[in-house]
C-alpha positions in Angstrom: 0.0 0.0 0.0 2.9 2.6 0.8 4.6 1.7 -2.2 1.3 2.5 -4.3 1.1 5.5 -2.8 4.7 6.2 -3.3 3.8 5.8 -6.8 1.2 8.0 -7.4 2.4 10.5 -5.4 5.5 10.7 -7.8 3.5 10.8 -10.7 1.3 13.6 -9.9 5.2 15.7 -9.5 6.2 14.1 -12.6 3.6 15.5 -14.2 3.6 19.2 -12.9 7.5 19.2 -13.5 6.6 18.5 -17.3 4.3 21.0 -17.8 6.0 23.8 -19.7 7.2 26.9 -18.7 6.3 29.9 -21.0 8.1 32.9 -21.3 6.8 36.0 -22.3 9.2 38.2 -24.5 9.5 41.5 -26.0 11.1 43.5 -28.4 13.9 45.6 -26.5 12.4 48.6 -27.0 9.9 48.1 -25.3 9.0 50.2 -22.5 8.4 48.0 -19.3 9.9 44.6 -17.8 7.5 42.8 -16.1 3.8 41.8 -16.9 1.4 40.4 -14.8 -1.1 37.7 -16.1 -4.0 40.7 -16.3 -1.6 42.9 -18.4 -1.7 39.4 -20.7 -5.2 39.3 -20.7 -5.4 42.7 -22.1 -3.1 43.2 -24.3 -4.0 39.8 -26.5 -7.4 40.4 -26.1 -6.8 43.8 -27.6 -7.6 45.9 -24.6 -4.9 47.9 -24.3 -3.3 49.0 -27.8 0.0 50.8 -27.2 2.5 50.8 -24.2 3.1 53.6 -21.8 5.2 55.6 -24.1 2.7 55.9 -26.7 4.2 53.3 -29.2 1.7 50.7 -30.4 2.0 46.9 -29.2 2.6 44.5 -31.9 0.8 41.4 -30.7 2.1 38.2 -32.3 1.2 34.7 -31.6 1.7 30.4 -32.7 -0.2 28.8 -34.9 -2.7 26.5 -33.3 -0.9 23.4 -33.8 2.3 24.4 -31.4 1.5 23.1 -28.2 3.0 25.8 -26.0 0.7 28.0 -27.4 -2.5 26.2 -25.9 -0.1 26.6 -22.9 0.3 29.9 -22.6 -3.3 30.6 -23.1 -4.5 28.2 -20.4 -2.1 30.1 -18.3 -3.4 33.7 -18.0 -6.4 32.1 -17.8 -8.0 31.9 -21.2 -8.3 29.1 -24.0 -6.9 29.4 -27.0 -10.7 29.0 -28.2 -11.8 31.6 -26.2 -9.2 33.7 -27.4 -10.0 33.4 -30.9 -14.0 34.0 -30.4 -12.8 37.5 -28.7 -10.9 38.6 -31.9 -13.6 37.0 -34.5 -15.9 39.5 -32.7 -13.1 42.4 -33.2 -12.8 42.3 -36.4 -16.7 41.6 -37.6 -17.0 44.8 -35.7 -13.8 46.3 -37.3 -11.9 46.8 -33.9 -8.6 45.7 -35.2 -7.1 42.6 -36.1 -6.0 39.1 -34.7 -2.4 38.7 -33.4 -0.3 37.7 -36.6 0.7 34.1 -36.0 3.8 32.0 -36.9 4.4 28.4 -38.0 7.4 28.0 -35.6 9.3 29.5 -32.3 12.0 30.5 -33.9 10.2 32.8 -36.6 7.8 34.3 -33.7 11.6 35.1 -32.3 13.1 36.8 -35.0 10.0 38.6 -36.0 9.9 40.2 -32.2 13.6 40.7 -32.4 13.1 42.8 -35.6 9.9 45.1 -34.7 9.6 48.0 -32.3 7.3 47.4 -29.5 5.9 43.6 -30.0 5.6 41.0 -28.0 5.1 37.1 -27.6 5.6 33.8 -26.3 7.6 30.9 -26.5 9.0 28.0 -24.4 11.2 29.2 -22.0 14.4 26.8 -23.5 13.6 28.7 -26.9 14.6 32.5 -25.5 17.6 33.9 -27.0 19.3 37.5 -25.9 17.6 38.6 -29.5 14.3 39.6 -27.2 13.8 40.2 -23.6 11.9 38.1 -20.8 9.1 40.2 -19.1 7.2 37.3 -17.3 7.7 33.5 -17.0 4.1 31.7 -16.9 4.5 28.0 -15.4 
């Protein structure tokens, strides 16, 4: 019976250890260094449009099939379904536009890297000194 419960018990860290850690990155430019999860909400929902300074946010995003991206979305507290219902609704009203997305990590990174005042996400492992970290989700 202890050994069972040994068991499951070590499972249940097993599985929180694997669930990935997200990291929230930003162009260098921009103006601020840490986020909290409501700041998230806000900005991908299209809330809040341009940073403190005045420069607008360029909010980019994975393609569906990247699992970190359901990640990240389940942890500010959204789905990535809800997400998408919020921005079908923006622009059939003509509010703006859905986050562009990107078929891989790697492109999301350069693409940050390369334009004044966006932001994104990727798998913490996947971070290069290109961008800069303003909030690890986990």
């Amino acid at each position: 019976m202890i050994k069972k419960s040994i068991y499951i018990v070590s499972l249940v860290f097993l599985c929180v250890s694997i669930q990935a850690q997200v990291a929230v990155i930003a162009n260098k430019s921009v103006p601020v260094n840490q986020l909290k999860k409501s700041d998230l909400i806000d900005i991908y929902s299209g809330e809040v449009r341009y940073w403190s300074n005045g420069d607008p946010i360029y909010v980019f995003d994975l393609e569906t099939e990247i699992e970190i991206r359901d990640e990240f979305y389940n942890l500010i507290g959204r789905s990535s379904t809800r997400m998408k219902s919020i921005w079908m609704k923006k622009l059939l009203l003509g509010e703006g536009d859905p986050p562009k997305e990107f078929s891989s990590q790697e492109l999301l990174i350069n693409k940050i890297a390369s334009t004044k005042g966006a932001i994104g996400f990727v798998a913490v492992n996947k971070v290069t000194n290109e961008v800069k970290v303003i909030k690890i989700l986990q």
